[in-house]
C-alpha positions in Angstrom: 46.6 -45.7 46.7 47.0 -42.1 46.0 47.7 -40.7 42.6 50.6 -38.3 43.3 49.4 -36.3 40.9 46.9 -35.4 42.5 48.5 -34.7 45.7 50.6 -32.4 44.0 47.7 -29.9 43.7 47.5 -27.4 46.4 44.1 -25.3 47.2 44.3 -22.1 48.3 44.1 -20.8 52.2 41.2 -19.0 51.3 39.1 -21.7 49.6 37.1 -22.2 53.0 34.3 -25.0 53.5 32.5 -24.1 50.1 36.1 -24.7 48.0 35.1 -21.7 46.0 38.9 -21.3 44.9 41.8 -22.3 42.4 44.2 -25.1 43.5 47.7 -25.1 41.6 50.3 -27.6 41.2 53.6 -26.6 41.2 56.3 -28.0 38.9 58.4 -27.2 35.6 54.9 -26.2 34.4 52.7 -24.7 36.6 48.6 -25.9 36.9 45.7 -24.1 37.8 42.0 -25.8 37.9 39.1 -25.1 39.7 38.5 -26.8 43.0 34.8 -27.2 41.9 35.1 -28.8 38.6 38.8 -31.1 38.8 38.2 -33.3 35.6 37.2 -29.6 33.6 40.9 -29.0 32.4 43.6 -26.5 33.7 45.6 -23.6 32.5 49.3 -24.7 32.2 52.0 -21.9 32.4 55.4 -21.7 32.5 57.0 -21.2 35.9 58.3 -17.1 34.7 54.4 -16.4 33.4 53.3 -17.8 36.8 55.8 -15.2 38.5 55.0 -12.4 36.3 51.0 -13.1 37.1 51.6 -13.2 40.6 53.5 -10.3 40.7 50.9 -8.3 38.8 48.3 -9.3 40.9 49.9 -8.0 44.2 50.7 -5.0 42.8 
């Protein structure tokens, strides 16, 4: 049985075969982990910081 948890998390396009990458799960709070180390916590941040960090970074 799958934890859907788990398959909330989403890796990144450009994670490739060595999963060198971030995955994020998107909900009320938004998580971020490394794809390399799952069980070594995650950054929570509110859907607006998430936005705001995206936006950043494209700029």
């Amino acid at each position: 049985m799958t934890d859907r948890r788990e398959s909330a998390w989403r890796t990144s396009s450009y994670s490739g075969e060595q999963g060198s990458c971030v995955e994020v799960r998107l909900s009320p709070v938004v998580g971020v982990r490394d794809t390399k180390d799952r069980e070594g916590g995650q950054l929570a941040l509110p859907a607006a910081a998430w936005r705001a960090l995206l936006t950043t970074i494209r700029d």
